[in-house]
N, C-alpha and C positions, 0 to 999 in steps of 0.2 A: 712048678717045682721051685723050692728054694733053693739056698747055699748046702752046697757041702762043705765043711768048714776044715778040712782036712785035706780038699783034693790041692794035688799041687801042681798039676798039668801047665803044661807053658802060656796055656788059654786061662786057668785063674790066673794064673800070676797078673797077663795082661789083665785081665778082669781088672785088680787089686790096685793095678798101677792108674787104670782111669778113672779108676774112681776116685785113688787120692788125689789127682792130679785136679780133675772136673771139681772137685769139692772144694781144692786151695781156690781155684779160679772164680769159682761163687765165692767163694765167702769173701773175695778182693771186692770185687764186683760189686756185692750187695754194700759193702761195707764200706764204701769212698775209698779205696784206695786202688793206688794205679794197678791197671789191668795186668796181668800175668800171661795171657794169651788173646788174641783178638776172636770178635765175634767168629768169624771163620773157620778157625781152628778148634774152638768151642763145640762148633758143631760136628765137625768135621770128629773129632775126637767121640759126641754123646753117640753119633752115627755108627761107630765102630762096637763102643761099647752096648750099645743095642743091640747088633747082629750077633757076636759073642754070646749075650744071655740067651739070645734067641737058642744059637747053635749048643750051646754047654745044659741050660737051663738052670745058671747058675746064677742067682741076683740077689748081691748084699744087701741086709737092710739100710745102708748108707749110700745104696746106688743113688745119684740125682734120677736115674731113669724113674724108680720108684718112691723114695723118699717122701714120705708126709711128714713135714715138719713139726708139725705138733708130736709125732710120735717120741719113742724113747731113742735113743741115736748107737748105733752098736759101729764100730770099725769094722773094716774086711778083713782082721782077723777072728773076727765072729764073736769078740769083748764088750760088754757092755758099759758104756761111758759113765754110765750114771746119772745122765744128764735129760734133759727135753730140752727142745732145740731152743735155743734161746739164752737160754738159764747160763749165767757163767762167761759169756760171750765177752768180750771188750771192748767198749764204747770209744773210740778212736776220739771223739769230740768230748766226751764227758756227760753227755746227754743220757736223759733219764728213759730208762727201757720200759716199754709198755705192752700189754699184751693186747692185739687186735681183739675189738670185738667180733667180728666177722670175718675168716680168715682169709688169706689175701693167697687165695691156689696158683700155679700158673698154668695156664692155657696148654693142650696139646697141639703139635707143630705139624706143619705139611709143609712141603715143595710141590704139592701135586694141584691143578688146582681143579681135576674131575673128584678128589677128594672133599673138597670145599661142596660141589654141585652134590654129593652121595650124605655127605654131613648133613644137611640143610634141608635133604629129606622132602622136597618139593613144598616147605614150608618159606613161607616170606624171611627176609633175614633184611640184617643191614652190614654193609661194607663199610669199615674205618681205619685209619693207620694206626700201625700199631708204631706207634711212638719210642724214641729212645733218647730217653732218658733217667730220673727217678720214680719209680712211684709211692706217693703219697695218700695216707687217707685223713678226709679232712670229716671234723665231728662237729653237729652246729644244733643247741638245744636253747630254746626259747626266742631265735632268732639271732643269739651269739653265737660267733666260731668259739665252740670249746676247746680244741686243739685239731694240732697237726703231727702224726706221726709218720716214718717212715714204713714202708714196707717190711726191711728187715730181711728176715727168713722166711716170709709170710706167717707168721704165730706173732712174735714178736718183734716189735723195731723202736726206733728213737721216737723220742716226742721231741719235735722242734717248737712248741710252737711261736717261742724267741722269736722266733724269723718271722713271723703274721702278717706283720708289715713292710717286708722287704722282698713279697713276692709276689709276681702279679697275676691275673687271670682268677681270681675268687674274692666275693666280697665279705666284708666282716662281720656285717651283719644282713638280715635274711626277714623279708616280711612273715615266712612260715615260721610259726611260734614250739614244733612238734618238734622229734627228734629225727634227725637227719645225718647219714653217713655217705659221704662221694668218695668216689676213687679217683683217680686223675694221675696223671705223669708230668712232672715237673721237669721242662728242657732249656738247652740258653740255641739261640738260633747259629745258624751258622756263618752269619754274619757276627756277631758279638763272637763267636768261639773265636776268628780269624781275630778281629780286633783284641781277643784279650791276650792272647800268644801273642800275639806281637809286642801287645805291651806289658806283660807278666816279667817279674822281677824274682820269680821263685824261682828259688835254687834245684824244685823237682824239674824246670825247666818247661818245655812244652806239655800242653796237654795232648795224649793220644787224639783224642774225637770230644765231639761236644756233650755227650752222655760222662766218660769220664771228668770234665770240668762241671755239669753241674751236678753229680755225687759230691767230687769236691768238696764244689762250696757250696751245698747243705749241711755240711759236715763243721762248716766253720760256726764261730757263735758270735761272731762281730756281724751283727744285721747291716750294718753302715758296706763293710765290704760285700754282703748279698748282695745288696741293694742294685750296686755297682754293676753286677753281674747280668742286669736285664732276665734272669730266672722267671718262669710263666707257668703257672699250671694250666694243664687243659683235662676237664674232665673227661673218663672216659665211662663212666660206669658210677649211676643213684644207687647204693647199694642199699639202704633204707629208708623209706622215707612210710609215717603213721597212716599217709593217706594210699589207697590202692590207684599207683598208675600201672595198667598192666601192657601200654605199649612200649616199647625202646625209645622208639624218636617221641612220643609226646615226652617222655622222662627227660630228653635230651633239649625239648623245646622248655620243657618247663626249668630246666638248670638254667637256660642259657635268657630266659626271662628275671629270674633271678639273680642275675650279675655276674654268672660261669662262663669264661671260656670252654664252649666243647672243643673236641674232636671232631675236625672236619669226617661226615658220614654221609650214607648215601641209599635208601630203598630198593630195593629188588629182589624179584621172585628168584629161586633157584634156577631156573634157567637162564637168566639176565647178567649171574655171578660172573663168566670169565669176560663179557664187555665189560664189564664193574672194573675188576681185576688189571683189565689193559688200561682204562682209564686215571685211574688212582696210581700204574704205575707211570706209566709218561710223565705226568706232571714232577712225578721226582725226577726222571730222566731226564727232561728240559730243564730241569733247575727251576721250577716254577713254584716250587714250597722250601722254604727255609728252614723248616723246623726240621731236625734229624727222625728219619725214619728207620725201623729195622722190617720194614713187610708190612703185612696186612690183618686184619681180625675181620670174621665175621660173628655176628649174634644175631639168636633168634629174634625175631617180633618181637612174639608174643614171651615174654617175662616171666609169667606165669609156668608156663612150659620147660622154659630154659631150668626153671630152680628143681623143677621135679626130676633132673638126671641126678644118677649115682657119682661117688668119689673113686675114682679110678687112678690109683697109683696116688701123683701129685697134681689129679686134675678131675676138676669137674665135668663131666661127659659132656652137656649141655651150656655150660656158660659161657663156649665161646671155640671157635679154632683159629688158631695163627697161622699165616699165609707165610714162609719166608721165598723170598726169591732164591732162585737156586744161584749158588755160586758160581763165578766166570773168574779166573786166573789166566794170566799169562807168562810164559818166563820169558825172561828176555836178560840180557847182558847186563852190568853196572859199565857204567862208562870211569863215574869218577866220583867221589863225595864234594857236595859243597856244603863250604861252611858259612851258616846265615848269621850275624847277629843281629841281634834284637832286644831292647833291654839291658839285662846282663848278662845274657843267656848267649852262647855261642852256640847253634844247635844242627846237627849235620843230616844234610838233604840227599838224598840218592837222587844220581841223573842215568837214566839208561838207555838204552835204545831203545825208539819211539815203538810204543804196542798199541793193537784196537782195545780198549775194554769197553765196555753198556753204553757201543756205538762214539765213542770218541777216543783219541789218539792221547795218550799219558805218554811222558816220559822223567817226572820227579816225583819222588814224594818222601814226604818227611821222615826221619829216620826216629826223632823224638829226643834220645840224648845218647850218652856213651853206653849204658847199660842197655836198653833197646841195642845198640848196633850191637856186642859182643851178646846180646843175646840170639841174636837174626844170627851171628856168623859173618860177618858182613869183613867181606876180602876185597883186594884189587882184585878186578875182573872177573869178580863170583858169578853164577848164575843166581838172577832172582825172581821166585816168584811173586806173583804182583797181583791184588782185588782192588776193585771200588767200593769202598766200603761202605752200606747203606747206599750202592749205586753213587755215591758222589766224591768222595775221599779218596786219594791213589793211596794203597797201604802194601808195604814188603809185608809179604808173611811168612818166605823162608828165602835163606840161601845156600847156596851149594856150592863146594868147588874156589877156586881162586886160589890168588898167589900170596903174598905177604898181606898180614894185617894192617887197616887202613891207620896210619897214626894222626892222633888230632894234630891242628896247629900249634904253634907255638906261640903266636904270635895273632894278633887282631886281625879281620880281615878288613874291618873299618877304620882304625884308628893305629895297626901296624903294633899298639904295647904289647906285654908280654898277657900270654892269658893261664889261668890254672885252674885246674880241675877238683871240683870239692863234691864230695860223698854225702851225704843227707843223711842226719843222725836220724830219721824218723822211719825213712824206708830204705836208706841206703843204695837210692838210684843215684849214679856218678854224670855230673854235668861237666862242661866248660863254660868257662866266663873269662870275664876282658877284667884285666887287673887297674884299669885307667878309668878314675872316677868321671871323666871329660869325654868320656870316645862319644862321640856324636849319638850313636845308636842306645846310648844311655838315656840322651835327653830327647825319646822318641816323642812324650807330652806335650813335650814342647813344642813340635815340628805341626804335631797335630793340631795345637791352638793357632799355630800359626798360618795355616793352610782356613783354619774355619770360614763359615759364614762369619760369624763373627772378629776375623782377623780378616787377612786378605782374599779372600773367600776363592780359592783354587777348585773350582767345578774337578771333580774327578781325580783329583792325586790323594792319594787315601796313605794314609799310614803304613799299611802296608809296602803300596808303592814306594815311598820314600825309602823305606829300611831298604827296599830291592838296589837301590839308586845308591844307598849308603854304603851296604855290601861291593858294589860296584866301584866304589871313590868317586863316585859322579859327586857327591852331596856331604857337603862336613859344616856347613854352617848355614844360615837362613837366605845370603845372598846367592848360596850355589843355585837353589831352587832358579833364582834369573839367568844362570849361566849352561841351565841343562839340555838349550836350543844346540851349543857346542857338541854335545853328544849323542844328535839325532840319530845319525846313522848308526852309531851303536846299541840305541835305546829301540830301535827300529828289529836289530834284528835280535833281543833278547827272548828266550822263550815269554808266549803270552800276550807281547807286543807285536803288533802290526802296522802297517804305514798308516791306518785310521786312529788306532787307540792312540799310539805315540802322536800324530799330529793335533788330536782333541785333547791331550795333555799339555803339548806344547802352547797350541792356543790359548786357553784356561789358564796358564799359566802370562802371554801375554797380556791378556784381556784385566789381569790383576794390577799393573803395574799403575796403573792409576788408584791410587787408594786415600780413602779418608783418613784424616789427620786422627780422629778417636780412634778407628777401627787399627792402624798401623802403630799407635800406643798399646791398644789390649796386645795386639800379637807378639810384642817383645817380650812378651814372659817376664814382665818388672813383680817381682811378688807383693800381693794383697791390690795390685793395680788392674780393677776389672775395665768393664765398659764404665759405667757406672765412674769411677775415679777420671777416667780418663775422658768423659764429657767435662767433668768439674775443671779437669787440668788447662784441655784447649780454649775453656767458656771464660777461664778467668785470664789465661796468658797468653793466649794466640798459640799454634805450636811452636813459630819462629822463639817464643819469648820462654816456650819448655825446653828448646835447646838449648837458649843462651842459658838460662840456668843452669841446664845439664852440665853445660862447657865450664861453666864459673864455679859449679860445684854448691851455689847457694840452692836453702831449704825451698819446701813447699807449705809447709805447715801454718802460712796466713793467709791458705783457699782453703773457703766453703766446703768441709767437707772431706778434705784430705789428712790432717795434723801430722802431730809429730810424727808418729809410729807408721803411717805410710810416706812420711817424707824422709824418713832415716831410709826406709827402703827403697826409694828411688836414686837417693844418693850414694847406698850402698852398691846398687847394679853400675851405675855409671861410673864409679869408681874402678871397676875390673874391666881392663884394657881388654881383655877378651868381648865384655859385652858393646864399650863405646866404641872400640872400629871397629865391630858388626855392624852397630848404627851407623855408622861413616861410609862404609862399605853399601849398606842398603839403600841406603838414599840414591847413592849414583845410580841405582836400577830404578827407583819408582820416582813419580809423579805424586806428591803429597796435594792434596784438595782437602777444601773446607776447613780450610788450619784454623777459624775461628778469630783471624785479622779483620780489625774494626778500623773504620773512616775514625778518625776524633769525632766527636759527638758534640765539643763544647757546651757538654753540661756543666753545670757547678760543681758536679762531684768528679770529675774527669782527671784522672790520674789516681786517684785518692783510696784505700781502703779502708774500711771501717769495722769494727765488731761490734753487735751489739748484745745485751746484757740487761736484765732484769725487765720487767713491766713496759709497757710503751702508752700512752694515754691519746695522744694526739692524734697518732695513724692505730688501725680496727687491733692490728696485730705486727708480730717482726715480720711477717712474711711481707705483707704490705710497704713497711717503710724499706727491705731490703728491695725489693720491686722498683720504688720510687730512686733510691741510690744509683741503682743499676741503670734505671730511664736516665738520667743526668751524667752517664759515662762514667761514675765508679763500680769497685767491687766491695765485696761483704767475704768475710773471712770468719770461722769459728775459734778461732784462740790467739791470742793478741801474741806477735812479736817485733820485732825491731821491721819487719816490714808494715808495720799497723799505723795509718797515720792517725786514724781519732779511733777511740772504746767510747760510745752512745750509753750512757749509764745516770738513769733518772735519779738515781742514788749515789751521786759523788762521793759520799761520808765512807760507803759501805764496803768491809771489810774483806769482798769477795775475792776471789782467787782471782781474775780478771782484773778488777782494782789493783791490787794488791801487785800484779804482773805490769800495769800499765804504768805505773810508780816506778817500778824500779826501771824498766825502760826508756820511762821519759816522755810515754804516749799521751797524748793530752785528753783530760775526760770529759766529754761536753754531754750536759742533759740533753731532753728530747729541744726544751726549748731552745736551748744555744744553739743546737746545731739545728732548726727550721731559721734562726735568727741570720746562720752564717751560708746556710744553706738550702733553703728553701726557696719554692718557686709554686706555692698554692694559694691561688687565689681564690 
């Protein structure tokens, strides 16, 4: 039975209301923008509105229960739009709409999993995650990616394919010269999801989960900041290919031959399904796959079988069923809001009383920003309930009850400035932020470079951690990191911390304090001064002779390699008493090694720098006679200033910029011969 379009009973109404409600929440969803309701709720909500149709046998053609997106689109007041799903839509990025070749269904769902064993039919199948993230279908003709579009509504979605090269897991080109269509899901791990919240500078503030970060940013069209993003496609599904593979896993062997991240999958007859099932779910349980999951997929073998099912509602009978796990909440108390910063972002965390969920003990979890929380309801002493979301995420999903509304800070909880709350012209979600360009938790990059392998390489203190520490007032500048043994017992009994973690942090953090002279240059964060600048700096001055500079305020710009334009910026850092007694300050905690102090060499050229300039005839090349300068204790520098004692210039006459600089300095210009004459030593 369909709609009756007239009935008004309190059961259509609710009908009415889930469906519009379900339909905002897709089209957020689909569409990169932040989510409206969480997975949970989602379902929780399509759960109701199923049993309703069941019970009434009343089902809009806009139900998501039934909806075929290519169809025409009518409202649940029984109105026809005018539209096919697609047509008219608004491209949030400005990206060009395209209409799938091959429509892109979605799967029917179970929590059951003797469903899965009755599905399957006593045919062989295969077990794989069902991934959360985007999905993507990628086009590849004559051996080129033709493009990349988005899913969409399944009919139609974005063409990215801008982004080709700013995401990983597919190659760009393909030995099979025929036409070819893959489907795949495009995720950022859950480690990068952590690292990018922490250092995300958007004023939408936190990201919900790692499927709303990367919607996101596919959405964005700067491929430089994808890039950033660590975004992966993982195929899940050949959807064309000229040649007949008709098994699943060979299709899957033969993608992942071709340069495809799959879908971790897995063989088994129908009866093998709920060991499958247990196995594929542990490993999210232990934390042992990073990539965000929402459940499971089975598909047939055999390929061939699978296409010959019917179109059922918005699903093809046979291409697949979706496993979710069934949902586990707990409610439990709010204790108190904490306020994180990070970035610019001030972002408020729920702490409540410890609950079991999918076998471990939660007691925080992110609230996201101001509009999340007045969306939750969120009071002193509310009740709240609580999921793990994808089994790993603590997520509020409702609250109840409570006393006064929680009010943000006023104030930094790192840095004490004033902070204030700005509204986002785009979606109009309300954050807070630290009004103080300096609050520590701003220059979180910086903490990070500083901590690297390549800085003082802190085994185990993660950016994350820091922020925890900053939050805390343990940490406001790069010497606290050596002061945070002070805080043991406090860092001891912080949720997360235990007398092991806290002690291999502590360690790690002593084990640092001996550091290379280059490596404790990169970490100062001196802008355009990599490793790279900072060999050249120790190799020409010793570091003792980069301080005294520092101190004196003289250039660098007569080393190899550095000039003006990085010697204006090292003299610019050292100039802001903020950054020279942070240096002053550091030193008293570390051990500097390998500063690049030299015996005198009493070579001929010992003391002495030189540039040189044009053709060389006597030695092969400049690399050579700089070589030889450097064997006899001088240095070689790329652009002549008042620290330049000779410019090597076989053409004294000539009119060159270098000439021309060595004149008005007063530098003396000696050909190749003069200067073998005055200093040479080849016999």
């Amino acid at each position: 039975m369909t709609e009756n379009l007239q009935n008004t009973t309190p059961e259509n109404e609710r009908i009415k209301e889930l469906i519009s409600r379900l339909n905002r929440a897709s089209e957020a969803y689909y569409g990169g923008r932040e989510e409206l309701i969480s997975n949970y709720e989602w379902d929780s909500l399509f759960d109701e509105l199923s049993e309703l149709e069941k019970k009434t046998g009343i089902i809009y053609p806009d139900s998501p229960t039934v909806r075929v997106s290519s169809e025409r689109m009518f409202a649940s007041d029984g109105t026809d739009s005018g539209l096919t799903a697609g047509e008219g839509e608004e491209d949030l990025s400005g990206n060009r709409r395209e209409v799938h070749e091959y429509q892109a269904l979605s799967l029917a769902k179970t929590k059951s999993v003797s469903e899965l064993i009755e599905w399957a039919d006593e045919r062989p199948v295969y077990v794989s995650y069902k991934l959360d993230g985007l999905t993507l279908v990628l086009t590849y003709d004559d051996g080129e990616l033709s493009k990349i579009v988005t899913r969409g509504n399944g009919t139609v979605g974005n063409n990215i394919t801008i982004l080709k090269d700013a995401i990983d897991g597919f190659p760009k080109k393909i030995s099979y010269k025929g036409h070819l269509v893959v489907r795949g899901e495009a995720t950022i791990s859950y480690t990068d999801f952590e690292l990018i919240n922490a250092l995300s500078s958007d004023d939408e503030g936190q990201y919900a989960n790692p499927r709303n970060l990367a919607s996101g940013t596919l959405s964005l069209d700067d491929p430089d900041k994808v890039r950033e993003r660590h975004v992966c496609f993982n195929a899940f599904t050949l959807v064309h290919i000229d040649e007949e593979i008709r098994n699943w896993g060979d299709r899957m062997k033969w993608l992942e031959k071709e340069g495809f991240t799959v879908v971790p999958h897995e063989r088994c007859e129908a009866s093998e399904i709920p060991g499958a099932v247990e196995r594929f779910t542990k490993r999210v349980e232990d934390g042992d796959f990073d990539i965000p999951v929402d459940g499971l997929v089975i598909c047939y073998e055999d390929t061939v079988y699978a296409a010959g099912g019917s179109v059922t509602g918005h699903h093809a009978t046979r291409a697949g069923l979706a496993f979710k796990w069934a949902d586990v909440s707990a409610d439990t108390t709010l204790r108190y809001v904490e306020w994180s910063c990070a970035a610019s972002t001030i972002s408020p965390v729920a702490v409540f009383e410890p609950v079991r969920l999918e076998g471990t003990t939660v007691s925080r979890a992110s609230l996201c920003n101001l509009s999340e929380m007045a969306r939750l309801g969120i009071r002193e002493g509310c009740t709240l309930s609580v999921i793990k979301a994808n089994k790993i995420i603590p997520k509020c999903i409702a609250a109840k009850g409570g006393k006064e509304a929680v009010v943000p800070p006023e104030k930094c909880p790192v840095c004490g400035a004033d902070t204030r709350i700005r509204e986002s012209e785009k979606s109009g979600t309300r954050t807070l932020h630290c009004e103080n360009p300096d609050c520590a938790a701003k220059q979180s990059k910086k903490f990070e470079r500083f901590v690297s392998k390549q800085g003082l390489d802190i085994d185990g203190l993660s950016i994350q951690t820091m922020i925890r520490f900053m939050n805390e007032r343990y940490i406001a500048s790069f010497p606290d990191i050596y002061r945070l043994k002070d805080h043991a017992d406090a860092i001891r009994g912080l949720e997360g911390f235990g007398e092991k973690s806290a002690a291999n942090i502590l360690d790690a953090i002593e084990r640092s304090r001996n550091v290379k002279a280059v490596n404790l240059i990169f970490a100062l964060c001196i802008p355009m001064i990599g490793l790279d600048a900072a060999k050249k700096l120790v190799g020409a001055l010793s570091f003792e002779g980069f301080l005294e500079r520092l101190h004196k305020g003289e250039g660098f710009e007569d080393i190899d390699g550095i000039g003006q334009e990085k010697s204006g910026q090292i003299l610019k850092w050292a100039e802001t008493e903020a950054n020279s007694g942070m240096l002053r300050d550091l030193l008293t905690e570390l051990t500097v090694t390998d500063t690049g102090k030299k015996e005198s060499s009493g070579g001929k050229c010992e003391g002495l720098t030189f540039v040189i300039t044009g053709d060389v005839h006597t030695f092969k090349n400049r690399d050579e006679l700089k070589a030889y300068i450097e064997s006899e204790g001088g240095k070689t520098a790329g652009s002549v200033s008042g620290k330049t004692s000779f410019l090597i210039n076989n053409d004294a006459t000539s009119n060159s910029t270098k000439n021309r600089k060595a004149k008005e300095l007063g530098v003396p210009i000696l050909t190749e011969e003069e200067f073998l004459s005055e200093f040479g030593n080849r016999g």
